[in-house]
C-alpha positions as CSV (number, residue, x, y, z in Angstrom):
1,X,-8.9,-5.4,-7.2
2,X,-4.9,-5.1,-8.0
3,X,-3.3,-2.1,-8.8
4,X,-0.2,-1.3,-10.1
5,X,1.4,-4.3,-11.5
6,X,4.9,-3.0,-12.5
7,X,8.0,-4.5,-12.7
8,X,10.2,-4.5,-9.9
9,X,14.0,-4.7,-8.6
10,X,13.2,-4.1,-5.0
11,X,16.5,-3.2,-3.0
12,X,17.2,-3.0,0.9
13,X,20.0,-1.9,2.3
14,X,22.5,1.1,0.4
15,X,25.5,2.0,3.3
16,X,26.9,4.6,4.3
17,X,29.2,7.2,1.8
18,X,31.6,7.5,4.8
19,X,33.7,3.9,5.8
20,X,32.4,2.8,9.0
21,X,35.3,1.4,11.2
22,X,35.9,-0.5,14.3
23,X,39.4,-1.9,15.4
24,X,39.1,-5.4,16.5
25,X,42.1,-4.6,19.0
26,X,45.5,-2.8,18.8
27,X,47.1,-6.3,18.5
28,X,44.9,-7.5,15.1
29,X,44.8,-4.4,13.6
30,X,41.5,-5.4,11.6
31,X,38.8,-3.2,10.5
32,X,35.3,-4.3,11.1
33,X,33.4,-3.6,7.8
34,X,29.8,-4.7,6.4
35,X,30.0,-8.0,4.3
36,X,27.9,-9.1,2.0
37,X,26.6,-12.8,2.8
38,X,27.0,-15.7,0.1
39,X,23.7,-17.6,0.5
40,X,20.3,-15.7,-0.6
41,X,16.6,-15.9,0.2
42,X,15.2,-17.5,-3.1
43,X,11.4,-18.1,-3.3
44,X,10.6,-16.6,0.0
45,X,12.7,-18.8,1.8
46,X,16.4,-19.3,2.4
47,X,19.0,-21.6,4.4
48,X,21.8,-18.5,5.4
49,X,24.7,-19.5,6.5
50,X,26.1,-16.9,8.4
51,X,29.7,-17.7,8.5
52,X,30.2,-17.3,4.5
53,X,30.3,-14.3,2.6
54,X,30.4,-13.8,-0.6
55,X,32.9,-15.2,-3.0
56,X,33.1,-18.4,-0.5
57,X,35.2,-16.7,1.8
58,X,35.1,-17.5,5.6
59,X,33.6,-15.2,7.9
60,X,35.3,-16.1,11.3
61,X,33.1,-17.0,14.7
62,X,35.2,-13.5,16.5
63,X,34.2,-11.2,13.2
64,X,30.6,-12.1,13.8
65,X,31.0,-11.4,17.8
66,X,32.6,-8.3,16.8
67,X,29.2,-7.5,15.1
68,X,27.0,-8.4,18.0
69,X,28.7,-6.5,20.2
70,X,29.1,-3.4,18.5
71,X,25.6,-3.5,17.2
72,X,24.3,-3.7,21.3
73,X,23.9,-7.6,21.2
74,X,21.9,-7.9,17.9
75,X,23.2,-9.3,14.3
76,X,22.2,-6.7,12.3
77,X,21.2,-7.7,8.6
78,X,21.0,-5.6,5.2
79,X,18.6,-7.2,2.6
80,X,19.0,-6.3,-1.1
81,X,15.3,-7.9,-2.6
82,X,14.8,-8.5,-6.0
83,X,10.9,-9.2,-7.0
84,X,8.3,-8.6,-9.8
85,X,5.8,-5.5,-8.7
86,X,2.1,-6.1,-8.1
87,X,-0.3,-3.8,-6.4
88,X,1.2,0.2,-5.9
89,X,4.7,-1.2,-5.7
90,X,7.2,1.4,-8.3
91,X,10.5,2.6,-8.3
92,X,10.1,4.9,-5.0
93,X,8.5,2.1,-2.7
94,X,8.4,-1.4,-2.5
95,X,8.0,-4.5,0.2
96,X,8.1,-7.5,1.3
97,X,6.7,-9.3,5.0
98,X,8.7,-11.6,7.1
99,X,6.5,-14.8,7.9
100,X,8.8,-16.7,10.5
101,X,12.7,-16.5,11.3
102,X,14.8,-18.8,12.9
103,X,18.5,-18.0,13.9
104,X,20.5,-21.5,14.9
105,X,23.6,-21.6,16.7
106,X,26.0,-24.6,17.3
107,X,28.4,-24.4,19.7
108,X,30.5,-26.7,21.5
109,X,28.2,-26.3,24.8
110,X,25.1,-27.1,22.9
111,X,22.5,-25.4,20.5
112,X,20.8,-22.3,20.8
113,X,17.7,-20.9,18.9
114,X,16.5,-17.6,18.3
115,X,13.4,-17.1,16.5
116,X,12.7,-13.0,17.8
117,X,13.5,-10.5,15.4
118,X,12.5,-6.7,14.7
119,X,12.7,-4.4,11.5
120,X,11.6,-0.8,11.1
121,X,8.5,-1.6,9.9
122,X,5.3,-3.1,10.3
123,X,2.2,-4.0,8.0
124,X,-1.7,-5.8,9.2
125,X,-1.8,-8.2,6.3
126,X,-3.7,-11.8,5.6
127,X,-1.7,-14.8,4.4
128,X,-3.0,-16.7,1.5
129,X,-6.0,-18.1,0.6
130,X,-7.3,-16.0,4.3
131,X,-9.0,-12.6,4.7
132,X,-8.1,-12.1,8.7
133,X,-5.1,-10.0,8.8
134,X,-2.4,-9.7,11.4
135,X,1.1,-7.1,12.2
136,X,3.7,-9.0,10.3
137,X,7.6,-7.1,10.1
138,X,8.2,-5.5,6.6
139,X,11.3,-4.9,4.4
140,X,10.6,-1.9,2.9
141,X,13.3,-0.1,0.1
142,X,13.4,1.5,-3.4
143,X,15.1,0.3,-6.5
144,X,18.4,1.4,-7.0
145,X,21.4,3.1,-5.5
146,X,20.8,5.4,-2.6
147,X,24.4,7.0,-4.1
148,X,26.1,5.5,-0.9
149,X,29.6,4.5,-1.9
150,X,32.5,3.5,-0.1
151,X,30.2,-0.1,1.5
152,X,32.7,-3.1,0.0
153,X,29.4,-4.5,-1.2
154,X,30.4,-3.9,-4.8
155,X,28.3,-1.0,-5.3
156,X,25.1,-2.9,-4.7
157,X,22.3,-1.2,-2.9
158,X,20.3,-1.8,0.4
159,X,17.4,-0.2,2.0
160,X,16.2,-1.7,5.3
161,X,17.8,-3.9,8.3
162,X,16.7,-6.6,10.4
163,X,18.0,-7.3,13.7
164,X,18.3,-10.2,15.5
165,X,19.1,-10.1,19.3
166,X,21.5,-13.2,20.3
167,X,22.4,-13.3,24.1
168,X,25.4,-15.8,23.7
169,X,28.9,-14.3,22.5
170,X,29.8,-16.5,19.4
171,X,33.3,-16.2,19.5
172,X,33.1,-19.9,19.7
173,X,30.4,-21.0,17.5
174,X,30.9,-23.7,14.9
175,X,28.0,-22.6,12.7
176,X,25.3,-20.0,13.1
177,X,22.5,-20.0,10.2
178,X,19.6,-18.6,9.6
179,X,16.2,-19.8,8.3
180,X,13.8,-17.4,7.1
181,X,10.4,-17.2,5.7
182,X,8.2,-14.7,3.9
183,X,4.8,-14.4,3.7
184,X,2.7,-15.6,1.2
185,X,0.0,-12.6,1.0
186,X,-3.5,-13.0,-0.1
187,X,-3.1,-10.9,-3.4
188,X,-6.8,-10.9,-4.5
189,X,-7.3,-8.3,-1.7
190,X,-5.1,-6.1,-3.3
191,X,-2.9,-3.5,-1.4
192,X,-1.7,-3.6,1.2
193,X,-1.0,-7.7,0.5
194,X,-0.5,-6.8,-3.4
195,X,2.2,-4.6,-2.5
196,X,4.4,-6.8,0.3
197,X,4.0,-9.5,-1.6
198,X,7.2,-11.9,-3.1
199,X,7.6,-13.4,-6.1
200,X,10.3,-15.6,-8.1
201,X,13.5,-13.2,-7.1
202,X,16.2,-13.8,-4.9
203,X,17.2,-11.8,-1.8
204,X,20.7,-10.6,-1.0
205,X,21.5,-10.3,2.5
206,X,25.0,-8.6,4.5
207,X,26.2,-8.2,8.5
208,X,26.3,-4.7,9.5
209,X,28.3,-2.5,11.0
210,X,26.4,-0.5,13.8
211,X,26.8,2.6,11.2
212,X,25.6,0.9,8.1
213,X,23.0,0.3,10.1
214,X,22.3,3.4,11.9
215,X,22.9,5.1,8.2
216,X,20.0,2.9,6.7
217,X,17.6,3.4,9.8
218,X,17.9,7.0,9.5
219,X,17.3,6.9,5.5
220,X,13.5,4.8,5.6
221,X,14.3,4.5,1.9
222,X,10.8,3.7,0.6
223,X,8.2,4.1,3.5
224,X,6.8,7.2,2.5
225,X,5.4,6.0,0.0
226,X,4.2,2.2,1.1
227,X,0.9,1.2,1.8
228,X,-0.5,0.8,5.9
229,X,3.2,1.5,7.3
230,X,3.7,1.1,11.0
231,X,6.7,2.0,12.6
232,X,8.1,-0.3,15.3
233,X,10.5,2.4,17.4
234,X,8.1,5.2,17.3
235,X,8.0,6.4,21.0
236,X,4.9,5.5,22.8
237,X,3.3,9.6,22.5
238,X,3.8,9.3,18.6
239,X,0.7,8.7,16.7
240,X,1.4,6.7,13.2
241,X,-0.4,7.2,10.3
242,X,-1.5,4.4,7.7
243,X,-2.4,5.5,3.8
244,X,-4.1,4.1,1.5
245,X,-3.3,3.6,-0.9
246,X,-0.5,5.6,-0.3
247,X,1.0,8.7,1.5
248,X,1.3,10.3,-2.1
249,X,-1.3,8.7,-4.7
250,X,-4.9,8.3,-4.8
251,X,-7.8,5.8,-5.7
252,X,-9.5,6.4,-8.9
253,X,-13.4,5.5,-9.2
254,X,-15.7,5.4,-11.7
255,X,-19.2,4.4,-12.4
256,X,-21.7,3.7,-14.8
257,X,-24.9,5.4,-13.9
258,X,-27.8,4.3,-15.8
259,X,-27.6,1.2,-13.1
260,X,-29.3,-1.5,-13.1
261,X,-28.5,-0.9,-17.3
262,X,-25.5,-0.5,-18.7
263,X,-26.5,2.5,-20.9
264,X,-23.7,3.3,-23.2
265,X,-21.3,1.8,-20.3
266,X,-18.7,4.4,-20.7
267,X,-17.8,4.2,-17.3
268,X,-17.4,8.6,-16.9
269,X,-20.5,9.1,-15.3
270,X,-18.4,10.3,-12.4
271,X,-14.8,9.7,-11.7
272,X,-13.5,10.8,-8.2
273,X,-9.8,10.5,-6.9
274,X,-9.8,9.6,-2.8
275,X,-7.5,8.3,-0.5
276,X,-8.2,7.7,3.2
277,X,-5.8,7.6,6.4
278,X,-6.2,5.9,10.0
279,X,-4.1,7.5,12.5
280,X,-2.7,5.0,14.9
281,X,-1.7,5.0,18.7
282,X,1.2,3.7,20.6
283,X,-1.2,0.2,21.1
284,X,-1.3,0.1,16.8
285,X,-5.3,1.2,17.6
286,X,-7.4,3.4,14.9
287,X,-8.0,6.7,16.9
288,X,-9.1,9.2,13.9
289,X,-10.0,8.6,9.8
290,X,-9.2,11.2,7.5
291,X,-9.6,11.6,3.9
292,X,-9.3,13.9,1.1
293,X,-9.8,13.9,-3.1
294,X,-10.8,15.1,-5.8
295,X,-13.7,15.2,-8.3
296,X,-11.6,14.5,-11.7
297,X,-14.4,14.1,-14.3
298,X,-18.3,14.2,-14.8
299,X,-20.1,12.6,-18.0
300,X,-23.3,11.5,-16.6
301,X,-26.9,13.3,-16.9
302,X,-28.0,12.5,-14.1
303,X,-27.7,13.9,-10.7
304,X,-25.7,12.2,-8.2
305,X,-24.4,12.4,-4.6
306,X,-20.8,10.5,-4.4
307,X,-20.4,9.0,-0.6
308,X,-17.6,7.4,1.1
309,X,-18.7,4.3,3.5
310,X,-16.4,3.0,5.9
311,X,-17.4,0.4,8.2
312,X,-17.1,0.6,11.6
313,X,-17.3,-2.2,14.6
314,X,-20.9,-2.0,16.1
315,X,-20.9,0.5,18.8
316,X,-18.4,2.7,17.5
317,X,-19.3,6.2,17.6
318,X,-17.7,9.4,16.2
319,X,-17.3,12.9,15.4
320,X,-15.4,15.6,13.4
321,X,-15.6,18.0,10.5
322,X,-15.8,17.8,6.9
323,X,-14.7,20.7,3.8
324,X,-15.4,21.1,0.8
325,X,-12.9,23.5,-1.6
326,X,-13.4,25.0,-4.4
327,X,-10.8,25.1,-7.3
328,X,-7.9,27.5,-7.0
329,X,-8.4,26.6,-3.1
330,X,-11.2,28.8,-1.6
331,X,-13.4,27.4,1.2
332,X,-16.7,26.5,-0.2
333,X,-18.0,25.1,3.0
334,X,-17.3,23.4,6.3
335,X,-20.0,21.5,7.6
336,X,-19.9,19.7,11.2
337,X,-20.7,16.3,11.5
338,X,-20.5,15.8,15.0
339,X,-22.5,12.5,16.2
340,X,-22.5,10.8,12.9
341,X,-24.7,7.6,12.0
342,X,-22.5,4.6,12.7
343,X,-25.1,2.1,12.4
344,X,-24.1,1.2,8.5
345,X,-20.4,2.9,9.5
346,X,-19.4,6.1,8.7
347,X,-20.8,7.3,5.6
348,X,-20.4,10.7,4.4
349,X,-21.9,12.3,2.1
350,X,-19.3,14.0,0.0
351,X,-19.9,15.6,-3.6
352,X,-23.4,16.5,-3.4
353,X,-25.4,17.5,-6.7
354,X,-23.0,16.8,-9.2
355,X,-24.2,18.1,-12.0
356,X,-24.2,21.7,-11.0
357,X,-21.4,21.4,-8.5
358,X,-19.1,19.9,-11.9
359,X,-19.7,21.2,-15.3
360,X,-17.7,22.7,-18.1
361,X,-18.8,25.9,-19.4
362,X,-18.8,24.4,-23.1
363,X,-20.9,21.2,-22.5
364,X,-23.2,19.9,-19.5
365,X,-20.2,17.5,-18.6
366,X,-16.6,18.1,-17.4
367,X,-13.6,16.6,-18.7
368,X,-14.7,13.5,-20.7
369,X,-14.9,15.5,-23.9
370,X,-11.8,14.4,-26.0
371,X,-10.9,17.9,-27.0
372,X,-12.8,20.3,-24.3
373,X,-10.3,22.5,-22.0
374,X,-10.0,20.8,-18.4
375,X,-11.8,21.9,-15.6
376,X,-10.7,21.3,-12.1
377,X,-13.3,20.7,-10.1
378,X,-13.5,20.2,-6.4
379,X,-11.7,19.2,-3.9
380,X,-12.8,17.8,0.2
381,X,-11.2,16.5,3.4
382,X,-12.5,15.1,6.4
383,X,-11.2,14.3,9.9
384,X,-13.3,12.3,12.0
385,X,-12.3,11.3,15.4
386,X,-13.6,7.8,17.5
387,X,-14.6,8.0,20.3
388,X,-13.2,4.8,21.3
389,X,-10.0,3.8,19.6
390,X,-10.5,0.7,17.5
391,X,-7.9,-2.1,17.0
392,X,-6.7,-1.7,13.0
393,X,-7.4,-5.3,12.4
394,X,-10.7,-4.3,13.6
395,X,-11.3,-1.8,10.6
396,X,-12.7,-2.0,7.4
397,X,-10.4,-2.7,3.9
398,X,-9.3,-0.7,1.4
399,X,-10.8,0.5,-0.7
400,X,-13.9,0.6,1.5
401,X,-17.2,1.4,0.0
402,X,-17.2,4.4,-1.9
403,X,-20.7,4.7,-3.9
404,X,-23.1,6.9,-5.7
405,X,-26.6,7.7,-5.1
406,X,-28.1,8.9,-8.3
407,X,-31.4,10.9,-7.7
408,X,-33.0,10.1,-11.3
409,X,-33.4,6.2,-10.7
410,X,-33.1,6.5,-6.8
411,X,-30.5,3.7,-6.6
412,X,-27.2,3.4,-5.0
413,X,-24.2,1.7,-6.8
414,X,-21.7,0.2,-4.8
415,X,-18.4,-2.4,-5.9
416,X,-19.1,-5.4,-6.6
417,X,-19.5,-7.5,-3.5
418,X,-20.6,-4.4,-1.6
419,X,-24.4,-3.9,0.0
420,X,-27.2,-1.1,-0.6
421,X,-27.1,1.1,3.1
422,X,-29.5,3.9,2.2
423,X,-33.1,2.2,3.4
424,X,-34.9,4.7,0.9
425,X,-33.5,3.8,-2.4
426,X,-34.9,1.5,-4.5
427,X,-32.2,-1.3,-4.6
428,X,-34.1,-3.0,-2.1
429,X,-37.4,-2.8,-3.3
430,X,-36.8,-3.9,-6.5
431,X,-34.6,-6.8,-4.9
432,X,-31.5,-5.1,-7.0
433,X,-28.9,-6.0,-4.0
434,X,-25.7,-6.6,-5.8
435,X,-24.1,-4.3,-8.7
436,X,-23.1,-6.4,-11.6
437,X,-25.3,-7.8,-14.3
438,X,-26.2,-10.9,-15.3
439,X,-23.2,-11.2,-17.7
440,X,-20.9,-10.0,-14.7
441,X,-20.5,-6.4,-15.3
442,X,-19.6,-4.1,-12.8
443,X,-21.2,-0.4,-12.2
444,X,-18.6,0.9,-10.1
445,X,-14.4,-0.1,-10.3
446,X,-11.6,1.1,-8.2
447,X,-8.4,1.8,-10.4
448,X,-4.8,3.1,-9.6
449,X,-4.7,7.3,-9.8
450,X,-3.5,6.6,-13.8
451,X,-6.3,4.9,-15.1
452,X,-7.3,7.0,-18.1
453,X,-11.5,6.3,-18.1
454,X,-12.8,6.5,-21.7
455,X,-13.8,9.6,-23.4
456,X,-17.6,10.4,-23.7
457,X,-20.2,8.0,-25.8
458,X,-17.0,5.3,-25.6
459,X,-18.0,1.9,-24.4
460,X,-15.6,0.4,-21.8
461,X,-15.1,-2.8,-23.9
462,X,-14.0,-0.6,-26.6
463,X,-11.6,1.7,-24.8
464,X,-9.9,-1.5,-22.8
465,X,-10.7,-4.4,-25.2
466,X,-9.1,-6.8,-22.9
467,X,-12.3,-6.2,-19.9
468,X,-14.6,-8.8,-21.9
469,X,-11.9,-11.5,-21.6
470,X,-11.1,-10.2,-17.7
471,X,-14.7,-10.6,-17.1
472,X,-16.1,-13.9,-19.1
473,X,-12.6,-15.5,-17.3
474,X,-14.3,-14.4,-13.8
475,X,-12.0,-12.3,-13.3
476,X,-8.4,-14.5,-13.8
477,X,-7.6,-13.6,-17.2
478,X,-5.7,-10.0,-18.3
479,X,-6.0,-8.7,-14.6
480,X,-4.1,-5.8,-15.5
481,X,-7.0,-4.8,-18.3
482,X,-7.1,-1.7,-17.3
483,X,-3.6,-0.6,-18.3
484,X,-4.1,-1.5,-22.0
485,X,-6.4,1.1,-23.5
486,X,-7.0,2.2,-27.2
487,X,-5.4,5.5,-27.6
488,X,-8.3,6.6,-29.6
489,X,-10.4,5.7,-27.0
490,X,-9.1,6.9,-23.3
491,X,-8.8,10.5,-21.5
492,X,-5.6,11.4,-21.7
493,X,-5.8,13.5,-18.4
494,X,-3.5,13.2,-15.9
495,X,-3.0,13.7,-12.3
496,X,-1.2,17.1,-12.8
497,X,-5.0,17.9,-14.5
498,X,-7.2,17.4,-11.4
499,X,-4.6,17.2,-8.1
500,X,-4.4,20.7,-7.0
């Protein structure tokens, strides 16, 4: 589902404190300097002509040789994006993808056409209205000044650059523009096309100097914290890492256990914060799968094993090592899985008999109590290695398949539109394959790390009365629900409660 649906003023490109200069030659005198461009991307498309900056003035044919040259035979370009957030886009991180460029030059010789072009970034998305995802280049920056003054860009602020390598010197062009798309995501996947997607805002774009350039390179200003980031210069022995969601939040999960009934559908039977990361080769192939979280709360009375599923192409086989911590950090066990069951993927068995791994000392339950004292509970990581690296468009989606076997009822509950795997439980027997009801409600959502889940006896509907509409709308209507709770009604736990 989407997560994170904030507002955004997403900015690329902030230069450098320092003025960067380069003399034209002893007999102009000039300085070469960044300029800001008049014409903007608007919609996710734009018609830049590169010979006009800002405030209509002329940008002359030499100036933008100048540029070439001194950036090694590439235009370099500074893009200041202005969008509305979706997905686990905020203030710190935020993106956009680059569908198709096209650089046109006129000269008096005849036309050339450039349509390669790099950024810093990459990102294995699907376009709209299609599931199969691809590398597309990514813009990647953070709202706001990067309190780099000193740019002649009145005091606007840019995070990321993209080059475009011209082979002609175009001293002697008569126009040079540039056409550029981005790409329509498929947002019902969620992130990672949630987060680089675009919206209604417009795109400010500038020529670089080779140190404004070098300066933003050097800065990443938002990748930390995007979603399935691939860098594009890494030397061929550096191994990449992709998050998700992120490099510094977490999923949130929680489930309704009396499954296949809703029981008193306060959705705190278990809540467990994950995140997952695929660690990438030089070829962009999945050579390890790591993960780590948290168990945040525990209302249920029944017993439960919580697994995380990750599919796997058929064949694949792997091995590796999984923890399990105690609060306040002490080792409670390190169990080897070495030659791990890849016929439903990888599926590991994580928080294992909940209700005396998780309790509070005043009640049977942890942290769903509205006025009980907090109890951390546990934390786990794994790292498991392929044996065969797998291409990343290969891999399962986020947020994979992370379910709960619940011993009372011997059933599994999955997310919606995910499959019973355990060829024991009763979800197959009883021809109980799917994990909604007949009125269309879940067992088991996926939320951003700040959901607050509702406190104990407190019926989902009640806590977030906007769900009923979300669901008798199939899903369309009030997507962001979940951000809307009763006050009354809702934990008010936060990550600084259960990330330790």
């Amino acid at each position: 589902m989407t997560h994170h649906l904030f507002s955004k003023k997403l900015r690329f490109l902030a230069l450098s404190t320092l003025l960067s200069f380069c003399i034209f030659g002893a007999a102009t005198g000039q300085e070469l300097e960044s300029t800001r461009l008049k014409e903007t991307i608007s919609k996710g498309t734009g018609d830049i002509n590169l010979l006009l900056a800002q405030g209509n003035k002329a940008i002359s044919p030499a100036t933008l040789e100048h540029l070439r040259s001194e950036n090694n035979g590439d235009l370099v370009l500074g893009v200041d994006v202005n969008e509305a957030a979706s997905g686990t886009e905020k203030a710190a991180t935020q993106g956009v993808a680059i569908e198709a460029l096209l650089l046109t030059v006129s000269t008096d010789e005849g036309v050339y056409e450039y349509t390669n072009f790099s950024t810093q970034t990459k990102s294995s998305l699907a376009k709209t209205s299609t599931e199969s995802r691809q590398f597309y280049h990514t813009l990647i920056g953070r709202t706001g000044s990067n309190n780099i003054t000193g740019s002649g860009l009145n005091g606007t602020s840019f995070d990321a650059t993209l080059r475009i390598p011209v082979d002609i010197d175009l001293s002697s062009a008569n126009s040079v523009h540039l056409a550029i798309t981005l790409l329509e995501t498929n947002e019902d996947l969620g992130d990672p096309e949630a987060f680089y997607d675009y919206s209604a805002g417009f795109e400010d774009l500038a020529l670089l100097i080779a140190s404004d350039a070098e300066y933003l390179d050097t800065q990443a200003a938002g990748q930390a914290d995007a979603p399935l980031v691939v860098l594009t210069n890494a030397p061929a022995s550096f191994v990449s890492k992709v998050y998700y969601p992120a490099a510094d939040s977490f999923y949130m999960v929680g489930y309704e256990d009396q499954f296949p009934k809703l029981g008193d559908y306060d959705f705190n039977d278990l809540v467990v914060a994950y995140r997952v990361i695929f660690s990438l080769n030089s070829d962009m192939q999945v050579t390890a799968i790591s993960s780590e979280g948290y168990l945040v709360a525990r209302g249920g009375s029944f017993d439960h094993n919580w697994h995380l599923r990750i599919a796997l192409p058929e064949g694949s086989q792997a091995g590796g090592t999984y923890q399990l911590y105690a609060p306040l950090g002490s080792s409670q066990g390190s169990e080897q899985v070495n030659a791990i069951d890849t016929t439903s993927g990888l599926d590991i068995s994580i928080f294992q008999n909940t209700t005396s791994l998780f309790s509070s000392p005043s009640s049977t339950y942890a942290n769903t109590i509205w006025d009980e004292e907090v109890i951390q509970g546990h934390k786990f990581s794994f790292e498991i290695a392929l044996s065969n690296p797998v291409s990343l468009d290969a891999m399962d989606t986020a947020p994979f398949d992370p379910y709960l076997y619940v011993f009372d009822t011997n059933y599994e509950i999955h997310l919606e539109g995910q499959s019973p795997v355990m060829p024991n439980s009763n979800n197959i027997a009883d021809g109980l394959d799917t994990f909604t009801d007949d009125r269309g409600y879940p067992f088991a959502l996926v939320f951003p790390e700040d959901w607050h889940y509702p406190n104990e006896y407190v019926d989902m509907g009640d806590a977030y009365p906007e769900l009923i509409e979300f669901i008798q709308s199939n899903r369309n209507n009030k997507t962001d629900w979940y951000k809307n709770g009763v006050p009354s009604g809702i934990s008010k736990r936060s990550k600084v409660d259960w990330a330790w």
